[in-house]
PDB file of N, CA, C and O in Angstrom:
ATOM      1  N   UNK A   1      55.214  43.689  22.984  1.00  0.00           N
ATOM      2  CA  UNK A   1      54.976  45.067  22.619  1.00  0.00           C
ATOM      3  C   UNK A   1      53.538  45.401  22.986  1.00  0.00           C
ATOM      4  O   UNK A   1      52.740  44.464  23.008  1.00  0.00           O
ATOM      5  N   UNK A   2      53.065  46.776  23.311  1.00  0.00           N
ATOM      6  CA  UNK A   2      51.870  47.357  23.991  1.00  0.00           C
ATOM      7  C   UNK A   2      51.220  47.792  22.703  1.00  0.00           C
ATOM      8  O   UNK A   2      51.910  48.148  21.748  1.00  0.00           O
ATOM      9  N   UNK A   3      49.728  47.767  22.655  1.00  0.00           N
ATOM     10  CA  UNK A   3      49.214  48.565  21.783  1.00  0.00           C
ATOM     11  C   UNK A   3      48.759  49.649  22.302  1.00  0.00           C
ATOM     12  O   UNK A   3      48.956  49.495  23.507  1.00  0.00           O
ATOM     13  N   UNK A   4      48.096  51.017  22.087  1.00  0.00           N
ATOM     14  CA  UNK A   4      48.150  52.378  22.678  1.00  0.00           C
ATOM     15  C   UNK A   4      46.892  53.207  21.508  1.00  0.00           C
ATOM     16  O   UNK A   4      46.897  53.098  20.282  1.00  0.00           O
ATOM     17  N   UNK A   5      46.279  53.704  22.030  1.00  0.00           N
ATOM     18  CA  UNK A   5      45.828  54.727  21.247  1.00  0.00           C
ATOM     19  C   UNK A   5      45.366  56.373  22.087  1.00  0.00           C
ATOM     20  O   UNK A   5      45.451  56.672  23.278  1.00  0.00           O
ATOM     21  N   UNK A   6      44.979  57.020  21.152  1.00  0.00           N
ATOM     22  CA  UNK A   6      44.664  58.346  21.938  1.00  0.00           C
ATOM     23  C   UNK A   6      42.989  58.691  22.129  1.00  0.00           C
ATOM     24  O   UNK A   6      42.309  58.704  21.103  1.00  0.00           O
ATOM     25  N   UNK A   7      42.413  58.936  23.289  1.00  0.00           N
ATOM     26  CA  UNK A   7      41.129  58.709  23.212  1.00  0.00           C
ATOM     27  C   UNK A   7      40.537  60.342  22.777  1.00  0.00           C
ATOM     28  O   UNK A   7      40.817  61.035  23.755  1.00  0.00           O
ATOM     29  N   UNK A   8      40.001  61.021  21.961  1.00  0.00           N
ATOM     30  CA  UNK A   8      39.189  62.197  21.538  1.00  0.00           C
ATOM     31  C   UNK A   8      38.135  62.005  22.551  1.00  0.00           C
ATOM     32  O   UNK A   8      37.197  61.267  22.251  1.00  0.00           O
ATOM     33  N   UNK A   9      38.162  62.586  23.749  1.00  0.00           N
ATOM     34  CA  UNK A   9      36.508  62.977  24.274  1.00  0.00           C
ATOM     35  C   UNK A   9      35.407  63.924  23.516  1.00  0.00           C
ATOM     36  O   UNK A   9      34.258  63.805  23.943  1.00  0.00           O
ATOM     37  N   UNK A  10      35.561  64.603  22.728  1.00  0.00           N
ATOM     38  CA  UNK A  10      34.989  65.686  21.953  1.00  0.00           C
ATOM     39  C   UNK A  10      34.455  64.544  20.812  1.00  0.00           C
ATOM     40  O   UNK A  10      33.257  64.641  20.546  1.00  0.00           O
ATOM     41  N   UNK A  11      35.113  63.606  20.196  1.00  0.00           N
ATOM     42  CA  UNK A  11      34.770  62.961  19.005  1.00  0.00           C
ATOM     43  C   UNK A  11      34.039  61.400  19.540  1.00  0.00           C
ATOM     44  O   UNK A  11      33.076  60.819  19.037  1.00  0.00           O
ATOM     45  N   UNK A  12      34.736  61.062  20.524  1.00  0.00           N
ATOM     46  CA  UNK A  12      33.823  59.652  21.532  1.00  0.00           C
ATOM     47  C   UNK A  12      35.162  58.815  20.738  1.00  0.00           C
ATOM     48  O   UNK A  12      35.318  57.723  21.284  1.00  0.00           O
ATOM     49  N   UNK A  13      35.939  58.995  19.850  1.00  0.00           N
ATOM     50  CA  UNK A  13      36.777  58.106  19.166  1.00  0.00           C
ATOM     51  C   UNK A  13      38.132  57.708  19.701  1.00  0.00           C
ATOM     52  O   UNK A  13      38.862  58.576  20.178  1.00  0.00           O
ATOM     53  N   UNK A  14      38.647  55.978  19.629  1.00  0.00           N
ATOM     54  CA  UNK A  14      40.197  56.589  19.804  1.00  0.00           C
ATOM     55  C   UNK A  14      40.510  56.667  18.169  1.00  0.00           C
ATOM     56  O   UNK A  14      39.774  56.505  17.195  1.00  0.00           O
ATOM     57  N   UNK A  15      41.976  56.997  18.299  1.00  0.00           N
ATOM     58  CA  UNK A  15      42.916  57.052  16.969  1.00  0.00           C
ATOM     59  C   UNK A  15      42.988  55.685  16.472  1.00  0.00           C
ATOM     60  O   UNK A  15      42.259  54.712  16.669  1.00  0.00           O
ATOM     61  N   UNK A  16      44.128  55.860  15.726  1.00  0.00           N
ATOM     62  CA  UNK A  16      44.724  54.874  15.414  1.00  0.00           C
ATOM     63  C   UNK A  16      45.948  54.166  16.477  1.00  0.00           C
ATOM     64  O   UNK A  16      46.801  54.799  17.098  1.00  0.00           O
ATOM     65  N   UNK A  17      45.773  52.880  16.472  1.00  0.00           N
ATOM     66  CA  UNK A  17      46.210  52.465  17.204  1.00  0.00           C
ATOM     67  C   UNK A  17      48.180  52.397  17.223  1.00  0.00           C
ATOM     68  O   UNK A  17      48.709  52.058  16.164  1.00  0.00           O
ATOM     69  N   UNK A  18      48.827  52.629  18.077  1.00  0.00           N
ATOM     70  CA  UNK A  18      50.173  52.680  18.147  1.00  0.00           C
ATOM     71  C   UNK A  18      50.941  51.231  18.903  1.00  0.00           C
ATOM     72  O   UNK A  18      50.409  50.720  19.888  1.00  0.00           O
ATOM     73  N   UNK A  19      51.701  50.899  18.554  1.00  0.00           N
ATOM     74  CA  UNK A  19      52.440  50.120  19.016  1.00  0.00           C
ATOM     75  C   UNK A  19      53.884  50.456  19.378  1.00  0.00           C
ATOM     76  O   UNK A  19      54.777  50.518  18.533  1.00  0.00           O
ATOM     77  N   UNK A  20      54.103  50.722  20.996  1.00  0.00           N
ATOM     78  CA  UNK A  20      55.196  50.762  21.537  1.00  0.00           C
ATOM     79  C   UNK A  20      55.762  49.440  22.962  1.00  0.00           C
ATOM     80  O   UNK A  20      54.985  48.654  23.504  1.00  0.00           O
ATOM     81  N   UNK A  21      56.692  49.513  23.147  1.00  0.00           N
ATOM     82  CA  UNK A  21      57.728  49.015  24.290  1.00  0.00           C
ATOM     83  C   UNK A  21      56.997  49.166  25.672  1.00  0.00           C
ATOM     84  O   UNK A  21      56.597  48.318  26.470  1.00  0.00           O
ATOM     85  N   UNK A  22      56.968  50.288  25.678  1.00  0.00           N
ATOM     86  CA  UNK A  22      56.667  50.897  27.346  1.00  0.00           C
ATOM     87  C   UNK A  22      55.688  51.688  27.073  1.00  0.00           C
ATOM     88  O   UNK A  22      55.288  51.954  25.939  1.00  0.00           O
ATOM     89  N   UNK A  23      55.059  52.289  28.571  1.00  0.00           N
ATOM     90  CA  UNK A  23      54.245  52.871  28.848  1.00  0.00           C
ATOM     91  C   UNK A  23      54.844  54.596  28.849  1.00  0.00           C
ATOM     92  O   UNK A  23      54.355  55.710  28.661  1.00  0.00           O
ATOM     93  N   UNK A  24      56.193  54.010  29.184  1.00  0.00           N
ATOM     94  CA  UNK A  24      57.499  55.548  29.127  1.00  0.00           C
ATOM     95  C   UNK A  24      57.354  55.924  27.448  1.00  0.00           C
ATOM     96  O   UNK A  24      56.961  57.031  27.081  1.00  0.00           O
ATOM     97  N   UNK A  25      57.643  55.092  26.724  1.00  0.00           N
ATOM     98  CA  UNK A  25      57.398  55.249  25.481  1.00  0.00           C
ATOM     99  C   UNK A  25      56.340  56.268  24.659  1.00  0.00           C
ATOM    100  O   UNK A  25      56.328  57.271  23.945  1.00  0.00           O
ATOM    101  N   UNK A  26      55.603  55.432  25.188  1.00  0.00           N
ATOM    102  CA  UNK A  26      53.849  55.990  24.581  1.00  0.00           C
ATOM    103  C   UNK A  26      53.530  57.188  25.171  1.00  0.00           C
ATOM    104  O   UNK A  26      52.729  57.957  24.639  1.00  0.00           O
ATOM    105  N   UNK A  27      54.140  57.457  26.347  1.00  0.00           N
ATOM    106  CA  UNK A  27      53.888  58.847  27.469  1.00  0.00           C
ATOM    107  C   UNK A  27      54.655  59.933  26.724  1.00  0.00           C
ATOM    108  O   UNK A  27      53.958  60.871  26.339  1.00  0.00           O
ATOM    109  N   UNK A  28      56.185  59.995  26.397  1.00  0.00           N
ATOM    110  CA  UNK A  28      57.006  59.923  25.662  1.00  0.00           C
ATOM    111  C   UNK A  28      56.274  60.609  24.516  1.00  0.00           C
ATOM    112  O   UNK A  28      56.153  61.830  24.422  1.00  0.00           O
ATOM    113  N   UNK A  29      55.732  59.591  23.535  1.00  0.00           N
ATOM    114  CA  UNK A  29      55.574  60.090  22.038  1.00  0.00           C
ATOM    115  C   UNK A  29      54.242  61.093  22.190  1.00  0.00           C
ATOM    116  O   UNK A  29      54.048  61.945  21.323  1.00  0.00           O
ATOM    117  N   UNK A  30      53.335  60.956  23.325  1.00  0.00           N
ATOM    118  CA  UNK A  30      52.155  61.691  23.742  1.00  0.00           C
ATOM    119  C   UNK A  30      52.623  63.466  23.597  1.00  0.00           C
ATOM    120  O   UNK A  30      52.242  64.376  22.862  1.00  0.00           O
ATOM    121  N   UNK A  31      53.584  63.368  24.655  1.00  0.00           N
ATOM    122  CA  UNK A  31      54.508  64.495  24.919  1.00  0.00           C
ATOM    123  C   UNK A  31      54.946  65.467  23.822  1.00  0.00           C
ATOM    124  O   UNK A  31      54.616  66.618  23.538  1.00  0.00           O
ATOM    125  N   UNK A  32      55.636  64.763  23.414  1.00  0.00           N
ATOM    126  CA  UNK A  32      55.969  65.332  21.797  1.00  0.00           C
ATOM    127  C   UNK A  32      55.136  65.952  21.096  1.00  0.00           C
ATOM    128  O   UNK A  32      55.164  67.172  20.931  1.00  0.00           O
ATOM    129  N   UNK A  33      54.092  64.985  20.484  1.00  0.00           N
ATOM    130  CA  UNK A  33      52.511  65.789  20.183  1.00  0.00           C
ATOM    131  C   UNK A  33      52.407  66.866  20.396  1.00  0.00           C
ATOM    132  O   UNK A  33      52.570  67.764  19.570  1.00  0.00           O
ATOM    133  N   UNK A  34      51.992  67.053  22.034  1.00  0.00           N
ATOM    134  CA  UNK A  34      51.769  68.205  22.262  1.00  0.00           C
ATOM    135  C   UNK A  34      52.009  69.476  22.564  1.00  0.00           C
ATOM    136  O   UNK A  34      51.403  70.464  22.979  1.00  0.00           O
ATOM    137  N   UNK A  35      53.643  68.984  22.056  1.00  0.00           N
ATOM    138  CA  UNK A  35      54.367  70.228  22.265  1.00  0.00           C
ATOM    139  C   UNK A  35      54.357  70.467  20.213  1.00  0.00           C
ATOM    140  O   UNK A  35      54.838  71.462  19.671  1.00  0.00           O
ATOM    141  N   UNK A  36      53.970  69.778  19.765  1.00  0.00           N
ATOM    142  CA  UNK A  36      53.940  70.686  18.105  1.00  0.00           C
ATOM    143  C   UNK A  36      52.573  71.399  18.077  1.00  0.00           C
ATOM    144  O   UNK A  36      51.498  70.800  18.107  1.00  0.00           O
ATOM    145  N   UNK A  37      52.706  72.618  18.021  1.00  0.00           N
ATOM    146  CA  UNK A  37      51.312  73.450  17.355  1.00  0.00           C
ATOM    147  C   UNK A  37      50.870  73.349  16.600  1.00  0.00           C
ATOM    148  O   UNK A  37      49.924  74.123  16.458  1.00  0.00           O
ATOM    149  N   UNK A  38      51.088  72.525  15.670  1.00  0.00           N
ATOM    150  CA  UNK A  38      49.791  72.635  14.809  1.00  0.00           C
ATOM    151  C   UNK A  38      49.434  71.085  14.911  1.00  0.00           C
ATOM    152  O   UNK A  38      49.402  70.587  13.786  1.00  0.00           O
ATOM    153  N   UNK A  39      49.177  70.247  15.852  1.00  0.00           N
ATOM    154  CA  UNK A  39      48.740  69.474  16.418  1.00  0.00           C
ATOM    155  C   UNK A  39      47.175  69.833  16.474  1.00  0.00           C
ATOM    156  O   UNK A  39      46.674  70.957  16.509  1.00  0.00           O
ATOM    157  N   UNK A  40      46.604  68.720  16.474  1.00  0.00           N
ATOM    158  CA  UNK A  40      44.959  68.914  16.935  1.00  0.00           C
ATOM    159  C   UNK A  40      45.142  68.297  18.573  1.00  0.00           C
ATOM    160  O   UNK A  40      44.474  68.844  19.450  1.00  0.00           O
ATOM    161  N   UNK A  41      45.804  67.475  18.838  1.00  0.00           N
ATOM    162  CA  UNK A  41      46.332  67.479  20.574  1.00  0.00           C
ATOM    163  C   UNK A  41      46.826  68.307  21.228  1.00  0.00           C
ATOM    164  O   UNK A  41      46.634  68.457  22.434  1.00  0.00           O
ATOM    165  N   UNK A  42      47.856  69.262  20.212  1.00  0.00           N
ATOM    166  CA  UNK A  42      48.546  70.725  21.082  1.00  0.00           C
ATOM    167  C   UNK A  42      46.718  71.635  21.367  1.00  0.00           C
ATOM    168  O   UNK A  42      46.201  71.874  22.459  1.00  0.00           O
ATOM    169  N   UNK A  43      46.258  71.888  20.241  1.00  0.00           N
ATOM    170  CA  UNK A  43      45.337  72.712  19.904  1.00  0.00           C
ATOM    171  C   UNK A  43      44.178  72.296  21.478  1.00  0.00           C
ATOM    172  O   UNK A  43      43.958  73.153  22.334  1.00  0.00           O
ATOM    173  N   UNK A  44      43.820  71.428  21.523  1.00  0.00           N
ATOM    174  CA  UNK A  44      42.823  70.905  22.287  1.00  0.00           C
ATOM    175  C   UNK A  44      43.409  69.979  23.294  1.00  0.00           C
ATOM    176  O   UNK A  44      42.963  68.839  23.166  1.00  0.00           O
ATOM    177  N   UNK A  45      44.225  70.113  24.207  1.00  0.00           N
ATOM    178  CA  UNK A  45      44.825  68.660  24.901  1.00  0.00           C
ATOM    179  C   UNK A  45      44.060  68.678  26.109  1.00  0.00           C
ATOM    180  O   UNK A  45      44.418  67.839  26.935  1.00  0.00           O
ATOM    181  N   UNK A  46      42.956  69.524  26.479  1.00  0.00           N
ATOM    182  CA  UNK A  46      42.140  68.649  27.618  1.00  0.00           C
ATOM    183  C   UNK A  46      41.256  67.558  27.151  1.00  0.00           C
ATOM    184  O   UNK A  46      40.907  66.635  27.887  1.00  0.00           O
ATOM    185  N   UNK A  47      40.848  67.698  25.729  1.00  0.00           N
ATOM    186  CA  UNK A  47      40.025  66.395  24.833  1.00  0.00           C
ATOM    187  C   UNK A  47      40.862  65.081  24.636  1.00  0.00           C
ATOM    188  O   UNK A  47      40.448  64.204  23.878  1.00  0.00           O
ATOM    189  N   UNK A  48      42.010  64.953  25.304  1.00  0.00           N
ATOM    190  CA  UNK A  48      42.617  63.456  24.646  1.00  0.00           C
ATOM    191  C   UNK A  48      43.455  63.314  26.148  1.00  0.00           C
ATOM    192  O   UNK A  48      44.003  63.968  27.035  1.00  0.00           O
ATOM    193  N   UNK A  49      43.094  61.886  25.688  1.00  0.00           N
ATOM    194  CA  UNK A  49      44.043  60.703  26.654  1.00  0.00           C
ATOM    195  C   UNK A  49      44.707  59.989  26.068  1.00  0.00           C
ATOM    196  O   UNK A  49      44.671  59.941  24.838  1.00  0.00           O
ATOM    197  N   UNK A  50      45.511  59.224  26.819  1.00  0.00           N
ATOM    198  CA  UNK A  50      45.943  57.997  25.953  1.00  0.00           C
ATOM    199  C   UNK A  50      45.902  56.704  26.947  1.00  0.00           C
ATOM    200  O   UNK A  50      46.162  56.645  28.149  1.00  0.00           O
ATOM    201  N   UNK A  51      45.557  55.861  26.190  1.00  0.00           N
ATOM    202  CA  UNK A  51      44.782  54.431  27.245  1.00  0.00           C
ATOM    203  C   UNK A  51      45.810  53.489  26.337  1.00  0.00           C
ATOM    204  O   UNK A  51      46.276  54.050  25.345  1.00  0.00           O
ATOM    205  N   UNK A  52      46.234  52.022  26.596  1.00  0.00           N
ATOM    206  CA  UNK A  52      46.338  50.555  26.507  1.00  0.00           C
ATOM    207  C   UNK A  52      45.188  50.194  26.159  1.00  0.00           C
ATOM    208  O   UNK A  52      44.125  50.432  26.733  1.00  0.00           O
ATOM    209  N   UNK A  53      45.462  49.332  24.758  1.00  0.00           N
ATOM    210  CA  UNK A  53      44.735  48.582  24.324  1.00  0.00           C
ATOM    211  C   UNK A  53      44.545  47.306  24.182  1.00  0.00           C
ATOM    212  O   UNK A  53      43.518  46.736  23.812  1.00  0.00           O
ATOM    213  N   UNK A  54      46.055  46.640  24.631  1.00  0.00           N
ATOM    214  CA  UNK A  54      46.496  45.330  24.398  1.00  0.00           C
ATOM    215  C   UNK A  54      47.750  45.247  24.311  1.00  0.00           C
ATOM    216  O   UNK A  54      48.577  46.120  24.572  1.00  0.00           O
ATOM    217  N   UNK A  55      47.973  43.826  23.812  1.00  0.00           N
ATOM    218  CA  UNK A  55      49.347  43.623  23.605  1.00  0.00           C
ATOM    219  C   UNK A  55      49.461  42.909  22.169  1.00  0.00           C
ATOM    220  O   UNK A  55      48.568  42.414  21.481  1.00  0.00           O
ATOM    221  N   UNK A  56      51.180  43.038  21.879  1.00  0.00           N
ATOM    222  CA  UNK A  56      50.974  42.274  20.407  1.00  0.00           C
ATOM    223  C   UNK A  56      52.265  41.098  20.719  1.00  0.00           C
ATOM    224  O   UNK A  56      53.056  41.356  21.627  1.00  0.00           O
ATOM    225  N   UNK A  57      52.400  39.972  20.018  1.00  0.00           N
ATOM    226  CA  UNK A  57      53.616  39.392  20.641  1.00  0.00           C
ATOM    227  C   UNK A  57      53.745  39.268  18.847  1.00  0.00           C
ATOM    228  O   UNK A  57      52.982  38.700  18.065  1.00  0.00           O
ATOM    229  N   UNK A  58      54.976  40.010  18.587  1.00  0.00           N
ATOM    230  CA  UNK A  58      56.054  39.992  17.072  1.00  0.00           C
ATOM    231  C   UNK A  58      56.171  38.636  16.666  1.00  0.00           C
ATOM    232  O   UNK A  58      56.150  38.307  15.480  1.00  0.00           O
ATOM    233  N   UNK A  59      56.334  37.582  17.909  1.00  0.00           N
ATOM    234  CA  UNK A  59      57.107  36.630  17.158  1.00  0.00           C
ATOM    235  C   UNK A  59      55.844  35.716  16.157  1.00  0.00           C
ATOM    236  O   UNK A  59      56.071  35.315  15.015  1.00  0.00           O
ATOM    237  N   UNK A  60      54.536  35.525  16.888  1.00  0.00           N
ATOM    238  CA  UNK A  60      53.358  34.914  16.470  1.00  0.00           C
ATOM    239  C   UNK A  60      52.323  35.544  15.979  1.00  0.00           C
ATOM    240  O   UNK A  60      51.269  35.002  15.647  1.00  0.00           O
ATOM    241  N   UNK A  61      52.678  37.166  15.885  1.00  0.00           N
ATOM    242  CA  UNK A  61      51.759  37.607  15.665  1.00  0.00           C
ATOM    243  C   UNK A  61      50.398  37.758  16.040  1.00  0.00           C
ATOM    244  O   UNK A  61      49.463  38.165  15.351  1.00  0.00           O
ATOM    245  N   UNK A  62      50.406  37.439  17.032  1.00  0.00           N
ATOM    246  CA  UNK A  62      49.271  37.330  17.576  1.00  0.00           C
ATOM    247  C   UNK A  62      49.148  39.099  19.008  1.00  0.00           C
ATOM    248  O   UNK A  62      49.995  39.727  19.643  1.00  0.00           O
ATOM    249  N   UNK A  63      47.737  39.183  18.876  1.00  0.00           N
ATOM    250  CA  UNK A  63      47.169  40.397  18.936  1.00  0.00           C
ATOM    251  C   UNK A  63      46.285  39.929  20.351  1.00  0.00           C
ATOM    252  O   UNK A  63      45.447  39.047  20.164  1.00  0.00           O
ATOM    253  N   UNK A  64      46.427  40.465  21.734  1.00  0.00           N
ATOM    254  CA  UNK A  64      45.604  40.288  22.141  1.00  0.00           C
ATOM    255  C   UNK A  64      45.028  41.739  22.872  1.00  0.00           C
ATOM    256  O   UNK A  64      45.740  42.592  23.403  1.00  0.00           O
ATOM    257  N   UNK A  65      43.657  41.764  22.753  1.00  0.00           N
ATOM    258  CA  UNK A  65      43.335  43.074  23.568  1.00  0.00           C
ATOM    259  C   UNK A  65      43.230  42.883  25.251  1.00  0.00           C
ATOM    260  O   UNK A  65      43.609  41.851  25.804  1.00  0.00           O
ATOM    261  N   UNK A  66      42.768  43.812  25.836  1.00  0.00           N
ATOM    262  CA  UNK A  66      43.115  43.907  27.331  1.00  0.00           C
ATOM    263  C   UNK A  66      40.992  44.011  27.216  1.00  0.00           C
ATOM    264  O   UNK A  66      40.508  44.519  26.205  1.00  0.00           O
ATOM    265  N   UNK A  67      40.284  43.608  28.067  1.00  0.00           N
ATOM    266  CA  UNK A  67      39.100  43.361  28.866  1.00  0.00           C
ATOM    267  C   UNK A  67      38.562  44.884  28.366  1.00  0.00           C
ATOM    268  O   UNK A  67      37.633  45.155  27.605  1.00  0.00           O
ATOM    269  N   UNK A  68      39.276  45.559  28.910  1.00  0.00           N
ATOM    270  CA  UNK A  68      38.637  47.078  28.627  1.00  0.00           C
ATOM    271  C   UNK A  68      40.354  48.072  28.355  1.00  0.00           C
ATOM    272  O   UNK A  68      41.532  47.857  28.642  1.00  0.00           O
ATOM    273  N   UNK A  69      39.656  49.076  27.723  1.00  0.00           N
ATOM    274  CA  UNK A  69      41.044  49.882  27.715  1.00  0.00           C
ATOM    275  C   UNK A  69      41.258  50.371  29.125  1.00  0.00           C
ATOM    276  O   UNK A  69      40.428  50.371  30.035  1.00  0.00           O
ATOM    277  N   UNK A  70      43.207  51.022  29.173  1.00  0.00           N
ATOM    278  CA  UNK A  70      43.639  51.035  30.322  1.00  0.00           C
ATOM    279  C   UNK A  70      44.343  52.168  30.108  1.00  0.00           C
ATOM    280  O   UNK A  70      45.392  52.240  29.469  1.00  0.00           O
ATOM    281  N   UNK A  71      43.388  53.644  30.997  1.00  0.00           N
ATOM    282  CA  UNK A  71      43.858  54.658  31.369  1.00  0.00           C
ATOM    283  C   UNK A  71      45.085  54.977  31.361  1.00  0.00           C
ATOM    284  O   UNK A  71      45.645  54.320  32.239  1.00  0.00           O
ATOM    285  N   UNK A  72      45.970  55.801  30.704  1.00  0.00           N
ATOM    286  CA  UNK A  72      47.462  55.792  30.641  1.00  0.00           C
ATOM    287  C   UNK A  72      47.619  57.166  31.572  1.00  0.00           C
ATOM    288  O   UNK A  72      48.086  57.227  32.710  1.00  0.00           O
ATOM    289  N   UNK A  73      46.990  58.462  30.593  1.00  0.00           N
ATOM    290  CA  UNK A  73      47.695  59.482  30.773  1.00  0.00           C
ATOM    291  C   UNK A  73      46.791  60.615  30.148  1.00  0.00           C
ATOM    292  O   UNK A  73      46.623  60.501  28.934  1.00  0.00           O
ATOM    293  N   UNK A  74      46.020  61.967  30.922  1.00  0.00           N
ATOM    294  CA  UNK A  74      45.928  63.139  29.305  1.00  0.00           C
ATOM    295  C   UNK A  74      46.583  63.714  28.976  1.00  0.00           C
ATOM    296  O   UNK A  74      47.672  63.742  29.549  1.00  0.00           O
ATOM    297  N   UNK A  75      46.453  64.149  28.381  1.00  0.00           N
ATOM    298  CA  UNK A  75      47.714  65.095  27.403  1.00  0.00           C
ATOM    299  C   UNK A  75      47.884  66.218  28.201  1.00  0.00           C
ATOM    300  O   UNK A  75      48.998  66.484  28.652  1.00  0.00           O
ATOM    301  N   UNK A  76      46.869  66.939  28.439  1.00  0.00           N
ATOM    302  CA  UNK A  76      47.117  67.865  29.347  1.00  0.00           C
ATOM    303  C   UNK A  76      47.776  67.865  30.261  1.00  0.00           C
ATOM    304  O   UNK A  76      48.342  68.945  30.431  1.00  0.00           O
ATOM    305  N   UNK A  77      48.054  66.888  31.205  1.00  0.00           N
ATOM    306  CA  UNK A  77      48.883  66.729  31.813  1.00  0.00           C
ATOM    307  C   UNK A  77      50.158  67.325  31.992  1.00  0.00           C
ATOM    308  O   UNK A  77      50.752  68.117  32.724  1.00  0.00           O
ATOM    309  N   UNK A  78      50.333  66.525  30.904  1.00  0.00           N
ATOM    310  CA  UNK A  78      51.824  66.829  30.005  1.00  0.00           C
ATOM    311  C   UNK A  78      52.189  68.079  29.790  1.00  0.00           C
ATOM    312  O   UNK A  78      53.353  68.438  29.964  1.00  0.00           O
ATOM    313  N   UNK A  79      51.213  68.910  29.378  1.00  0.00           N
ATOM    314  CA  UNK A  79      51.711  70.475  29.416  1.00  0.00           C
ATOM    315  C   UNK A  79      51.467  71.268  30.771  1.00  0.00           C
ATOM    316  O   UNK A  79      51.921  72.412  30.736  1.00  0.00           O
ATOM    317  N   UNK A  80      50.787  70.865  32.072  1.00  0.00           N
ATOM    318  CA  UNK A  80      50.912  71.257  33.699  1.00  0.00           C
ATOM    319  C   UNK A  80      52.591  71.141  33.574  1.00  0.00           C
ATOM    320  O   UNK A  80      53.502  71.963  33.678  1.00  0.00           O
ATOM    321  N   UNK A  81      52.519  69.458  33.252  1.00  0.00           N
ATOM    322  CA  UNK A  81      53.942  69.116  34.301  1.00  0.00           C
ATOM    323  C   UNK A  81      55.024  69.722  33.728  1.00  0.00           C
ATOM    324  O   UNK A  81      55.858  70.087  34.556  1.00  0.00           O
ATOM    325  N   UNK A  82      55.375  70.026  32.217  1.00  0.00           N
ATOM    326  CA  UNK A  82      56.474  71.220  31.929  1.00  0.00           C
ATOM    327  C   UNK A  82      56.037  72.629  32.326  1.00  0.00           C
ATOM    328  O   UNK A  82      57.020  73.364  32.235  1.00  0.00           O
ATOM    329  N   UNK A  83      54.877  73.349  32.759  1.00  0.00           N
ATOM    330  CA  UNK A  83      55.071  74.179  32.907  1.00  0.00           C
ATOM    331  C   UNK A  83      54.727  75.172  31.776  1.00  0.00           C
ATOM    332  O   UNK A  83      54.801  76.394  31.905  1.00  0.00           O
ATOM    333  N   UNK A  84      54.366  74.565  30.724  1.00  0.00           N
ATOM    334  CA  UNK A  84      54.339  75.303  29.400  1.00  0.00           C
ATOM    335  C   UNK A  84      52.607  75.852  29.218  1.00  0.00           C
ATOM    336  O   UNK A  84      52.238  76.659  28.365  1.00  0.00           O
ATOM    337  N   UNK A  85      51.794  75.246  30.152  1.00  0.00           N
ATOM    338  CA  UNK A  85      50.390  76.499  30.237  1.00  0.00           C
ATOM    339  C   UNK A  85      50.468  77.637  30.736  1.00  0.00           C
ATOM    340  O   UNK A  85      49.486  78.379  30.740  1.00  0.00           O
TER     341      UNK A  85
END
């Protein structure tokens, strides 16, 4: 399983960290976000990305991070590619 978070350029912060399957996944739940309005990602989605943070393996529990985080996707994006700006 991937770990994931959303990066705030406005705040320098990421979130809290998410744990999904895929990268489809996490792109996926990004999406969603920003299609709810009263989102602080709908509200502002040129301020957030979402990057890889690592990986987790369930069975040992064990947590490993990735060297540096890994560019996924911005949110903004996401609202070009439907069409909905």
């Amino acid at each position: 399983m991937k770990i994931y978070a959303v990066f705030d350029d406005k705040a320098r912060v990421y979130g809290t960290p998410q744990f999904m399957l895929t990268d489809g996944i996490a792109i996926r739940t990004l999406a969603d976000v920003v299609k709810e309005p009263s989102s602080m990602i709908a509200k502002h989605p040129e301020d957030f990305s979402m990057y890889e943070l690592g990986s987790y393996d369930e069975a040992s529990g064990k947590i490993t991070p990735l060297e540096n985080p890994a560019f996924l996707i911005r949110a903004v994006s996401l609202i070009e590619e439907s069409g909905n700006k």
